[in-house]
N, CA, C and O of each residue as an XYZ file, in Angstrom:
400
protein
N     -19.424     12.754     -7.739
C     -18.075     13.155     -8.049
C     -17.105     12.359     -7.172
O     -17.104     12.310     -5.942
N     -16.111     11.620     -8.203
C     -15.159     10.989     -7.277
C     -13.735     12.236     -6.879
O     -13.129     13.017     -7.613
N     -13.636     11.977     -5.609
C     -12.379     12.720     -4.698
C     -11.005     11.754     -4.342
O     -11.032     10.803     -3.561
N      -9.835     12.208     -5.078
C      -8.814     11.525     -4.052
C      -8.162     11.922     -3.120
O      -7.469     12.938     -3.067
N      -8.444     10.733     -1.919
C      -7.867     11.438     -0.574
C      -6.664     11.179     -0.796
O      -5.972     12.184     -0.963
N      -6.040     10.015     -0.875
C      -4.741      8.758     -0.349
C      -4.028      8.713     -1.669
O      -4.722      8.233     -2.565
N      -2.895      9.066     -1.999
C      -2.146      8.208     -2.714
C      -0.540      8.323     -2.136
O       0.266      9.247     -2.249
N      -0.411      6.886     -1.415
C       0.823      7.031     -0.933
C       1.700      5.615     -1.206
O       1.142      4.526     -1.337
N       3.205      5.810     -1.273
C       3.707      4.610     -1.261
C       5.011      4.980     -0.164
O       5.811      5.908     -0.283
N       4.932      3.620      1.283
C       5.409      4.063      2.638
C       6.361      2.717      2.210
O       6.088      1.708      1.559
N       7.688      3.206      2.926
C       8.750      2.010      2.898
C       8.643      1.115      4.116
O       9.252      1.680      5.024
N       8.223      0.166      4.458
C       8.477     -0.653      5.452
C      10.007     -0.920      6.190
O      10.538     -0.337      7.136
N      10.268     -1.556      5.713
C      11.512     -1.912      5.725
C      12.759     -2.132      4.779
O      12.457     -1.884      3.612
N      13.859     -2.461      4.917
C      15.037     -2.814      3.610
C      15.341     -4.247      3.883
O      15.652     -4.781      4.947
N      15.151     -4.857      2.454
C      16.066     -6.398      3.391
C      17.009     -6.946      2.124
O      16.847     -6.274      1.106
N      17.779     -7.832      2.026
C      18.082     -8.157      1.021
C      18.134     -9.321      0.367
O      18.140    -10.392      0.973
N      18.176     -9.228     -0.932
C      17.718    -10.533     -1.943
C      18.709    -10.556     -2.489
O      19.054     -9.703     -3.307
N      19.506    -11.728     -2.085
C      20.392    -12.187     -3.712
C      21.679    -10.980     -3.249
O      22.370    -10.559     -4.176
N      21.947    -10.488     -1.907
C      22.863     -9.706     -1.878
C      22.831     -7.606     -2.564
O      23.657     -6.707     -2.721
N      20.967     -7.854     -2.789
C      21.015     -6.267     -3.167
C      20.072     -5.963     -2.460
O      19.071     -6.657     -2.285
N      20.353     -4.617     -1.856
C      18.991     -4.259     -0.632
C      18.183     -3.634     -1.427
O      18.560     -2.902     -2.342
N      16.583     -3.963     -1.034
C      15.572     -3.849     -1.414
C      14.188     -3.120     -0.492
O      13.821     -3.610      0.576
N      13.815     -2.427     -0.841
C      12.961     -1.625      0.307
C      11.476     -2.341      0.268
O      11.009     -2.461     -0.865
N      10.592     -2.882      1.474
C       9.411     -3.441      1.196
C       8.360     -2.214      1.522
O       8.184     -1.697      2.625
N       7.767     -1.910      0.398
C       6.946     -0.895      0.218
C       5.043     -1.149      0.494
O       4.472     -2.187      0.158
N       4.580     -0.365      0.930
C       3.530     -0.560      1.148
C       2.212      0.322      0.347
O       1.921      1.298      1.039
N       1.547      0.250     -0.632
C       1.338      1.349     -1.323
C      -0.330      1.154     -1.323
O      -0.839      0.042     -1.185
N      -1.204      2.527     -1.515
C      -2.805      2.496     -1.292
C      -2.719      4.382     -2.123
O      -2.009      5.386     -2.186
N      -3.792      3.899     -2.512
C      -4.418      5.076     -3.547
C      -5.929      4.607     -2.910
O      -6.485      3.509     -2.927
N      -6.322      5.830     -2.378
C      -7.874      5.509     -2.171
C      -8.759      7.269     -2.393
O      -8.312      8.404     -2.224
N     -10.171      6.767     -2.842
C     -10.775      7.907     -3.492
C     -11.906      7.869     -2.857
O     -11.929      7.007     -1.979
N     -12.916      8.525     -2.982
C     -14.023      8.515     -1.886
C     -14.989      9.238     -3.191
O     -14.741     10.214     -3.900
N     -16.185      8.301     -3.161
C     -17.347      8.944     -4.016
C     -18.400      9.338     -3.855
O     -19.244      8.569     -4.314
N     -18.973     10.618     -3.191
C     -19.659     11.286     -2.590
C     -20.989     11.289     -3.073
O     -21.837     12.003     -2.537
N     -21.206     10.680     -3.874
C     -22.477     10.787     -4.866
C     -23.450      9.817     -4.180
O     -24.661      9.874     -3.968
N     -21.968      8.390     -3.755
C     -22.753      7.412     -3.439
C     -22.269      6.637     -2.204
O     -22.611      5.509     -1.847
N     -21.415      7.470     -1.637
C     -20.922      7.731     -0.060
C     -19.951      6.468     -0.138
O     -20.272      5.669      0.741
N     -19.146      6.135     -0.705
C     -18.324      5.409     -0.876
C     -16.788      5.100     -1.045
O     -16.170      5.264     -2.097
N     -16.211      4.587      0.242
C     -14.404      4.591      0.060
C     -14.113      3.710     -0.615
O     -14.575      2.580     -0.452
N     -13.161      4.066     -1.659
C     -12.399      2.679     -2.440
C     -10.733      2.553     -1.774
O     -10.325      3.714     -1.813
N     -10.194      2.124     -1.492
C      -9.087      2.084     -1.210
C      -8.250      0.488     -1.959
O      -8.533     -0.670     -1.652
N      -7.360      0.873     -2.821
C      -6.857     -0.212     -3.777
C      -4.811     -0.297     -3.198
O      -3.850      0.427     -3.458
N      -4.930     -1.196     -2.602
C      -3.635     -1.198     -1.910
C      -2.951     -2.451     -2.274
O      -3.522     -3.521     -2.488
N      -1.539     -2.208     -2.335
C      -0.593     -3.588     -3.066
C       1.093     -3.245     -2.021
O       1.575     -2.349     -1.328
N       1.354     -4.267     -2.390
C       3.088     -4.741     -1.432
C       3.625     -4.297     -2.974
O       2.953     -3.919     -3.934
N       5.128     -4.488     -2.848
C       6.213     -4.807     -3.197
C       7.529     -4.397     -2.668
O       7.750     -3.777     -1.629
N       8.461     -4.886     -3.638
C       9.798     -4.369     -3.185
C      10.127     -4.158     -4.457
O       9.646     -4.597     -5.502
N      11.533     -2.997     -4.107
C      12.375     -1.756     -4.777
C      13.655     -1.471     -4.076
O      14.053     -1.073     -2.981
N      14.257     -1.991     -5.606
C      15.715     -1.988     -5.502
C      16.154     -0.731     -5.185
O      15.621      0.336     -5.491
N      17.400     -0.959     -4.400
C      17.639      0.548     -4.019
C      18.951      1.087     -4.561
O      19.569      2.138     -4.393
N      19.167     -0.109     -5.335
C      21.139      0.301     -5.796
C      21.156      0.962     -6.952
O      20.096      0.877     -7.571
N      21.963      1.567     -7.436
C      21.405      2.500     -8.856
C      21.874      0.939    -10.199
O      21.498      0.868    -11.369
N      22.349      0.399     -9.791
C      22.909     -0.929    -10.918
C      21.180     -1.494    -10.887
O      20.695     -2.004    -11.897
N      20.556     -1.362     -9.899
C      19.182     -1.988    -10.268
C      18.089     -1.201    -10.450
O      17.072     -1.550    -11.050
N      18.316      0.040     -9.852
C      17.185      1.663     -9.635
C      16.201      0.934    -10.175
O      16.566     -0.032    -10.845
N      14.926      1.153    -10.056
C      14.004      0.802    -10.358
C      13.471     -0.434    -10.959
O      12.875     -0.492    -12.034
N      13.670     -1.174    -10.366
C      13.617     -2.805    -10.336
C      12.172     -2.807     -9.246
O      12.294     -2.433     -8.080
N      11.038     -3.203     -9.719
C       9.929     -3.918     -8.792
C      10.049     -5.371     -9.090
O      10.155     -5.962    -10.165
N       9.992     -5.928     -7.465
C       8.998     -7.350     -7.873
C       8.497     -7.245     -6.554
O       8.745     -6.433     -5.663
N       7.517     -8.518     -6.618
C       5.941     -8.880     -5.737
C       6.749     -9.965     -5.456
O       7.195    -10.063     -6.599
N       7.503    -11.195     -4.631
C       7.580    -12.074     -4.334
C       6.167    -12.850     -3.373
O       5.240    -12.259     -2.820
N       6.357    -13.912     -3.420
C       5.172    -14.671     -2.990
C       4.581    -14.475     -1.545
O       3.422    -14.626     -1.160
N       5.888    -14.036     -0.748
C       5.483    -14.267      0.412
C       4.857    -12.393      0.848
O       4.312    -12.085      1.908
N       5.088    -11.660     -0.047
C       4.129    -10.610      0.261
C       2.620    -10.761     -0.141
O       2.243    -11.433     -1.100
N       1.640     -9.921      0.869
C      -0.100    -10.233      0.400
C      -0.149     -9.484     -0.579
O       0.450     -8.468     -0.929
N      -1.288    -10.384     -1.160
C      -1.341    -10.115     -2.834
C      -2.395     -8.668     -2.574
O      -3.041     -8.525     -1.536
N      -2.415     -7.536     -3.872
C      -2.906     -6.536     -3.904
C      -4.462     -6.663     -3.640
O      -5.044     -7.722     -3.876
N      -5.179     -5.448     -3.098
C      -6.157     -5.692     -2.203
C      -7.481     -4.359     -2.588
O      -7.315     -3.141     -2.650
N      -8.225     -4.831     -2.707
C      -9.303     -3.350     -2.973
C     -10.269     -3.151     -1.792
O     -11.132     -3.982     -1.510
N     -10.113     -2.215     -1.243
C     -11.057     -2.300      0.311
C     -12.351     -1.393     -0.462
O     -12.140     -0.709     -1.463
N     -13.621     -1.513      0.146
C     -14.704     -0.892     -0.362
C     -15.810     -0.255      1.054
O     -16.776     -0.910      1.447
N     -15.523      0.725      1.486
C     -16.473      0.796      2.576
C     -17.642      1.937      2.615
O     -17.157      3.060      2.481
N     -19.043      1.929      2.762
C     -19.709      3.227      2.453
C     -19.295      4.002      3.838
O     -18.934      3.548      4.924
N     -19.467      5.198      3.429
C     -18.950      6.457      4.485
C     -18.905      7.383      4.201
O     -18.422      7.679      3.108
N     -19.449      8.410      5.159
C     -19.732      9.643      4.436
C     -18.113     10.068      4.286
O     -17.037      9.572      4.621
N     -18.581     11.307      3.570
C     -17.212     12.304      2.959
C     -16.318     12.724      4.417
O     -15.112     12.820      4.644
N     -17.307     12.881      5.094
C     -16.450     13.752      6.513
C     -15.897     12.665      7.099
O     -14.958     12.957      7.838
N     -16.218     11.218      7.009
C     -15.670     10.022      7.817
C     -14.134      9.312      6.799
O     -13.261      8.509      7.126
N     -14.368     10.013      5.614
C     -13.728      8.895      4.786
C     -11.972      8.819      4.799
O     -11.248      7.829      4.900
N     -11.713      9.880      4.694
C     -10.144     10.190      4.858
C      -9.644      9.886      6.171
O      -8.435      9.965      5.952
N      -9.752      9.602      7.349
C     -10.169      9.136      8.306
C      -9.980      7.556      8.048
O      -8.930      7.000      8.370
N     -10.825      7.007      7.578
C     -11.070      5.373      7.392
C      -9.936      5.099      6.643
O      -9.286      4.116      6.998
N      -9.451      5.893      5.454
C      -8.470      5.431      4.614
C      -7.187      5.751      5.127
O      -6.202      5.344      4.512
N      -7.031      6.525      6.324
C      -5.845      5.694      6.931
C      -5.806      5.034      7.601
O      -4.731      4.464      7.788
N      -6.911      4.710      8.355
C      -6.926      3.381      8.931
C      -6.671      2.339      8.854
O      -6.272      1.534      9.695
N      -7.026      2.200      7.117
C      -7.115      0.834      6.214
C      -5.636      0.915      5.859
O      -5.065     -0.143      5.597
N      -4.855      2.229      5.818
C      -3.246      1.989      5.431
C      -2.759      1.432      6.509
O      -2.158      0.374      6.321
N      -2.840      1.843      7.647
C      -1.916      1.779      8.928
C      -2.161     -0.015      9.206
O      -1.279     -0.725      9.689
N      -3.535     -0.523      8.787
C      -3.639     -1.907      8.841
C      -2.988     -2.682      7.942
O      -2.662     -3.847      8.173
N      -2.745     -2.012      6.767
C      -1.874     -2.993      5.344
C      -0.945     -2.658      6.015
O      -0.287     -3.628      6.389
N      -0.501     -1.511      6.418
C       0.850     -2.041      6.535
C       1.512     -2.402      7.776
O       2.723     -2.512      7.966
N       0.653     -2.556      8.514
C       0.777     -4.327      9.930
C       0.626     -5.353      8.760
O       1.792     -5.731      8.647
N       0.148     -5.805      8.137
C       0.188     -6.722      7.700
C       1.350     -6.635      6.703
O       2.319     -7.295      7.079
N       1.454     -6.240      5.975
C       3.182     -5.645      4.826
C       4.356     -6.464      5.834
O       5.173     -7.337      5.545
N       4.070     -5.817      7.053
C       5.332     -6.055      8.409
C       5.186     -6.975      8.127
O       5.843     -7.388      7.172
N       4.355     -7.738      8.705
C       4.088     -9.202      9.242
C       4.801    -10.459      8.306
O       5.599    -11.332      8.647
N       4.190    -10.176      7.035
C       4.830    -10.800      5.692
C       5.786    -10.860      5.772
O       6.186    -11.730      4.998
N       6.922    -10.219      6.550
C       8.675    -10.806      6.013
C       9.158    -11.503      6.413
O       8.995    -11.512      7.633
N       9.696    -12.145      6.107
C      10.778    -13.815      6.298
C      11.596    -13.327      7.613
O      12.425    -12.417      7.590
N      11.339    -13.856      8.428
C      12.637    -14.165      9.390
C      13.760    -13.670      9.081
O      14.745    -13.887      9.787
């Protein structure tokens, strides 16, 4: 039986493009499958417009890391645990990605 621990999307920071501020988001959905002791954690960047003239505007620009599927075996009692681990690390790296 698959379980979901994780589904979160965390704002990094705001910066702006083209004169409209944009929030850099950090996002992971991860599930844990007990059958066969296994974390999936499927995590992606982007940014989100924040002005209502753009409300819901995504894009992925280049210089964010491209979306990512982490796979680790672990038991059930370790796993929720690991999968924030694996967030708190995307999103050091999410940081890291922004332009000067």
């Amino acid at each position: 039986m698959i379980h979901s621990l994780l589904d979160t999307t965390q704002v990094i920071s705001v910066i702006q493009l083209d004169g409209v501020p944009y929030e850099v988001c950090a996002e992971a959905a991860a599930s844990h499958d007990r059958s066969q002791n296994l974390l999936i954690v499927e995590l992606r960047a982007f940014l989100r417009a924040e002005t209502h003239d753009h409300i819901g505007e995504v894009t992925t620009p280049a210089w964010l890391p491209a979306p990512q599927t982490v796979t680790e075996r672990v038991g059930a009692e370790e796993a929720h645990e690991l999968a924030a681990d694996v967030l708190a690390s995307w999103r050091h790296k999410v940081a890291g990605s922004l332009p000067k």
